[in-house]
Structure formats: C-alpha cells, structure tokens
C-alpha positions, 0 to 999 in steps of 0.5 A: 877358122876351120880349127875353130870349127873343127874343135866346136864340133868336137866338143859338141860330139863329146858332150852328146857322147860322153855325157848325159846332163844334156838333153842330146846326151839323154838322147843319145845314151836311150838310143844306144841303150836300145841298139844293146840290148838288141844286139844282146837278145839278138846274141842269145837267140842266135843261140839257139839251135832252132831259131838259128836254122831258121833264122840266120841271114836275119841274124847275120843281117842284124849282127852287121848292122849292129857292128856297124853301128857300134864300130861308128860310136867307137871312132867317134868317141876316139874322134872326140875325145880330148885324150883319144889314148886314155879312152882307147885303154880305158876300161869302157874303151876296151870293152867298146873294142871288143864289142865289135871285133869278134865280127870283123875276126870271122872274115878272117877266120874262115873254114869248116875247121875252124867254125868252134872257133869262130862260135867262141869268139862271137861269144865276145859280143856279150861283153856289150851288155858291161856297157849298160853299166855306163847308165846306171848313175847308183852304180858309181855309188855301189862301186865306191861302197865296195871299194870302202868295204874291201878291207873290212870283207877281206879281213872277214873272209880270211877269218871265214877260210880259217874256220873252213880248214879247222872244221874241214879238218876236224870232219876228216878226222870225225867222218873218215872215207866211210862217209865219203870224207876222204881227203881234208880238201874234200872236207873243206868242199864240204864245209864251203857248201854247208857255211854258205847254205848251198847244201848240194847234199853229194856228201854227209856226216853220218855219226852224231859227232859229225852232225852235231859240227854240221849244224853248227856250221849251219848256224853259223852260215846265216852269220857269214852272209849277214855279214858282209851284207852289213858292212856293205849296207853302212858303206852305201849309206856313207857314199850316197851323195848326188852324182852326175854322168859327168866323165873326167876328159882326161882319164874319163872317170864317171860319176862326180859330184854335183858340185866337183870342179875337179876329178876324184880319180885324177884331180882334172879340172872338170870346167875346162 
C-alpha cells in the first residue's frame, strides 16, 4: 500500500514537473519561469559595481534563496523521474546542476585570493537563462529545421571558405603590405569582415584592382546571408507540426506530436 502511494506521488510530481498540458504543469513552469528570470536580473545587477556596494546582503539574500529553491526543483526532478540517470546527464539535467552549484562551491572556496576565482564561477549561475528554452514549444520545431539544414548550410559554407581563401588570396597579391594586406590570413580577415557586411574598415584596398574585388565581395555578402536564411525558411515550413510539452520518461525528450504513442528520439512508449 505505502509503494502504491509512493508511486502515486511520483507520478503526480512528474506530471506537474515535467509537463506542462496540465493545469498544475502550467503552474508550475509560470512560477519557475518568474523564479529565472529573477535570479538572471539578479545576476546581472550584482554586476554592477555600484549596485553591488550597495546592495550585497540583499543580493546574497536572494541568491540563497534562489539556490535554495532551485536545489529543491532539482531532487525533485531525480526524485520523480522513472530514469533518475538519464535525467541527471541529460542536457537540461546538467544545465539544472549547474544552476546551482556555483553557490554551494563559494563555501569552499574562501579567501581574499581567491576571490576572481570566486567571481568566475558565479558566472555560472547565467547558465538558468538555457532553462527558459524548456517553455518555448516552437523551439522544438526550430531545433528540428536546423538539424534539417545542417547538411544543406555545411555544404554551403564550405563553398563560402573556398571563395574566402581565393579572394584573400588574390588581395595579398593585389593590395600587398603597403595596404595593410600583409600576410594571406590577414586578407582572408579581411574578406570575412567585408562578405558578411561587418566592414569594421581597420583595413582597405587602395588600388582600383582591389576595389573593384571589393565590391564584389560586397555584392556577394547580400547573397551569402540570404542564403542560408532561405534554407532555414523551407525547413520551418516543413517541420511546423502541432507539438506538445510532452517529455520522453525515459531519455526525456521534449516536443512530440499531438498524437505520438512513442518517442522520436528513442522509440519509448509515451502512454505507459
């Protein structure tokens, strides 16, 4: 009897905790997304030098508070979770560890030496801000588009880098060192800042040969950004398909389809 409950229980945490089709999934996943996006501002305010003069026993108040309150979502999750492991080294698993270790590591790491080091691993604490990718729903459809296009943008890139060289090449040999040209990787520097319209303008052809090349590769950096975009864009219109925040109990998986009995990543039965 006390198992049956004990699994009961389990199953009602994971449903709140990992899903958010039920009304205190919803709940759960508005209330942590607040708890994120504080404990984010919070970071980003303890940033700043004056604020933090000011203001530190407050901030260190909230931070406890925050990995307090993140350290108890986190043994929850291994607690209710039918595959604890998989969760634990799963991606969201290890982003959710590293929300809140950097804290605890500052009770050990103690000194005036050593406070750098200290500030480095607080840094850390930014990694909550990839858990708000756990809400967005058309983030599973943006995922499988660029996993549709990596093939297609690799290819394309290759042929990109190819024409990078040949223009860096053919600038060394046109501009030279008098025009601040003065090695082929400088020129191919050069050749990525001008394709990709960056133009930060610290180097310029100065002979009409080499400004005539130029603008051509100026045309041509219109082409390389529309591109890619392109082959995005038809890969979003193919994988638009009505998901859910479903999560797979066993490699926990996100986003299936409305109608899925079993996992797209690792062929688990979802109705079990």
């Amino acid at each position: 009897m006390a198992s049956k409950t004990v699994t009961n229980l389990k199953k009602k945490l994971y449903a709140i905790i990992f899903e958010a089709d039920t009304a205190g999934g919803k709940a759960f996943d508005v209330v942590l997304l607040v708890l994120i996006l504080a404990s984010v501002l919070t970071v980003c305010l303890e940033s700043i030098s004056r604020y933090r003069i000011l203001y530190l026993d407050w901030f260190n108040i909230a931070e406890w508070s925050f990995t307090i309150i993140f350290t108890l979502e986190y043994l929850l999750r291994i607690y209710s979770t039918p595959k604890p492991l998989k969760y634990i080294f799963s991606f969201f698993g290890v982003v959710d560890f590293l929300a809140i270790v950097p804290t605890y590591l500052s009770l050990i790491v103690v000194g005036s030496q050593y406070l750098l080091v200290i500030r480095s691993l607080r840094l850390l604490r930014a990694a909550r801000i990839f858990k708000l990718t756990r809400f967005i729903n058309e983030g599973q459809v943006l995922s499988k588009a660029l996993r549709a296009s990596l093939a297609k943008i690799t290819v394309f890139l290759g042929a990109v880098l190819t024409v990078v060289v040949i223009i860096g090449s053919l600038m060394y040999i046109i501009e030279g060192a008098a025009s601040g040209f003065t090695s082929i990787p400088t020129s191919i520097y050069w050749t990525i800042v001008t394709l990709t319209t960056v133009g930060y303008g610290d180097i310029a052809p100065a002979t009409p040969l080499g400004q005539i090349l130029a603008s051509l590769v100026m045309v041509m950096g219109y082409g390389v950004i529309a591109v890619p975009t392109g082959i995005v864009s038809v890969e979003l219109a193919r994988s638009e398909k009505e998901t859910v925040t479903r999560v797979c109990p066993n490699c926990h998986k996100e986003g299936h389809a409305m109608d899925a009995n079993y996992c797209y990543n690792c062929g688990y039965s979802l109705n079990d």
